[in-house]
N, C-alpha and C positions, 0 to 999 in steps of 0.2 A: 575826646576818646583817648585811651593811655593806651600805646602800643605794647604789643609782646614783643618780647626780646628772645628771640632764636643764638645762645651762645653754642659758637662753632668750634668746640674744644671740649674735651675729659677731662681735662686739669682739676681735681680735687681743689685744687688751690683758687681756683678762678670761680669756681662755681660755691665754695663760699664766702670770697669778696664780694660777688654780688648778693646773696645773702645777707651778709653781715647790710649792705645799702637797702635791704628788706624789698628789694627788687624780685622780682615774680620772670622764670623765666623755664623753658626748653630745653635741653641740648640734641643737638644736630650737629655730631662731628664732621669736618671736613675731608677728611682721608687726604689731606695735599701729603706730600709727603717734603719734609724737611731740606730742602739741598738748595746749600749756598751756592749764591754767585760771586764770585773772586772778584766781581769789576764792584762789588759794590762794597760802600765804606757798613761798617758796624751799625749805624742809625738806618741806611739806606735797606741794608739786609733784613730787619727785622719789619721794618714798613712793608716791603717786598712780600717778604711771607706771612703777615698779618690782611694783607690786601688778597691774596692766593688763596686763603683759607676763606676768606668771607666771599669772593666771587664764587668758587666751588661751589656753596651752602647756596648764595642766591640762584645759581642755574638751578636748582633742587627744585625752587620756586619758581621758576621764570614762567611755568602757565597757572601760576596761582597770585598774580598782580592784584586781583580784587581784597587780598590781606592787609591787614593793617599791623605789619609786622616789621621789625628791624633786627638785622644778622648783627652779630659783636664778632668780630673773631681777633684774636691777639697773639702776638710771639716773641718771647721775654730769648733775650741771647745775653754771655757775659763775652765782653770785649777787653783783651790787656795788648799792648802791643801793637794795635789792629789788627790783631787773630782772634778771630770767631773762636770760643768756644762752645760749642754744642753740647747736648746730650751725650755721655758719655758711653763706649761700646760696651766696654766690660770691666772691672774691678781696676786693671792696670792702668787704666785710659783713666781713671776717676782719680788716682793715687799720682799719674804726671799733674792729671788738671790742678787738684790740691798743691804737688808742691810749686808748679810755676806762680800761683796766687800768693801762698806762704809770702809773710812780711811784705808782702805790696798793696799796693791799690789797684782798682779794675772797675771796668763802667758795667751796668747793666741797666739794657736798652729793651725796655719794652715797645713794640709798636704795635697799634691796632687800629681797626677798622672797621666804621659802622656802615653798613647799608639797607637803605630802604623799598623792602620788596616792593611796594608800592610804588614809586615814582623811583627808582635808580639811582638816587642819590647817595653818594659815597662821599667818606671823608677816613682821612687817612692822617692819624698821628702817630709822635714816639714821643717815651721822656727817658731820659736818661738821670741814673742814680749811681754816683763815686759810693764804691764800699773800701773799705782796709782792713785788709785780714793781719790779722798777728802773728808772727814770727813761728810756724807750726814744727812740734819734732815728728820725726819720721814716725816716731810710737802711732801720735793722735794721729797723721796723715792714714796708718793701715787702718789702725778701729775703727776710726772713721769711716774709710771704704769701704769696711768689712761691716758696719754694725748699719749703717742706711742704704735705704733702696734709691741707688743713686742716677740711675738709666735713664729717669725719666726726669731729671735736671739740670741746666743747662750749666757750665763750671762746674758740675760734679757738688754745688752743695746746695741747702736751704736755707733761709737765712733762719725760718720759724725752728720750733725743734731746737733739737742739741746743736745746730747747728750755728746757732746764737753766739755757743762760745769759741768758733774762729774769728770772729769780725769785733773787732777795735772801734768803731764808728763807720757812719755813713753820713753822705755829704748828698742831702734831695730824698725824694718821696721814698717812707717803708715799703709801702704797699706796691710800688712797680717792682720791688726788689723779691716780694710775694708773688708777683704775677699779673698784674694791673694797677695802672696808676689813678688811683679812685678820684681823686681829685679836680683831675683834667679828664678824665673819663666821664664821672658824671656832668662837667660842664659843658662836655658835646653830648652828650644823652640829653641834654634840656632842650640842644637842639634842632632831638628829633624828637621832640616831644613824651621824654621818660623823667618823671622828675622825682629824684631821689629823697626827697625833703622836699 
């Protein structure tokens, strides 16, 4: 029997990565709400709140065990420095984030978490993806923050879109830099019994 997959996120972005794997699924947002912990590194943080989000969504179920269903939940953050970058508050927060990225490089660490209502088992990964942004002038940094809806982005960009042309190459998986790393995502999906191919 092929379990349903309860994804425990809005993300536009997440919900057609799994799509695009022609996967059949849900959404059951978590309401966790986003807030770092300072004790933890960039990899640790994003594990942290990808495991938050899919506990939340499992208690939703905890008196509906007889389902044969699996929560996904995930949370993509950009790391430079070892400073968390977040989702950005407003226009000016997005316009720092851009320039401290400008002509560097910076990780983006997705982590997520599958578990299964049924038997409680969890498993908790991250991958992480080097990007390099190119040399940006102040011009493209404002249109940029003025012309995308930036709030709901972690670094203040994306890499799909126009946002293609800040980034120079990347070093590791596109699609964790989209929001899920399909790869290693669906190799633990196999096994909890969702098989994408």
């Amino acid at each position: 029997m092929i379990k349903n997959i309860i994804l425990a996120s809005k993300s536009p972005r997440r919900k057609s990565l799994l799509r695009q794997l022609g996967l059949k699924f849900v959404v059951v947002p978590s309401k966790v709400e986003e807030k770092l912990n300072p004790r933890l590194k960039p990899r640790g943080q994003a594990e942290a709140l990808s495991r938050e989000k899919c506990e939340a969504v499992l208690e939703k179920y905890k008196n509906r065990r007889d389902e044969d269903k699996i929560v996904l939940a995930a949370d993509t953050l950009v790391a430079i420095d070892e400073e968390v970058l977040g989702k950005p508050s407003d226009g000016r927060e997005a316009k720092r984030m851009l320039r401290k990225l400008s002509g560097r490089f910076h990780s983006v660490i997705t982590g997520f978490t599958i578990g299964d209502i049924k038997t409680g088992r969890m498993v908790t990964k991250s991958v992480e993806t080097i990007v390099y942004f190119r040399k940006l002038s102040e011009r493209e940094i404002k249109s940029y923050a003025e012309r995308e809806k930036l709030s709901d982005k972690a670094g203040a960009y994306a890499i799909q879109g126009v946002g293609a042309i800040l980034i120079e190459k990347i070093e590791g998986d596109y699609f964790n830099v989209v929001g899920l790393p399909l790869n290693v995502l669906a190799g633990e999906l196999r096994r909890f019994g969702v098989e994408a191919i």
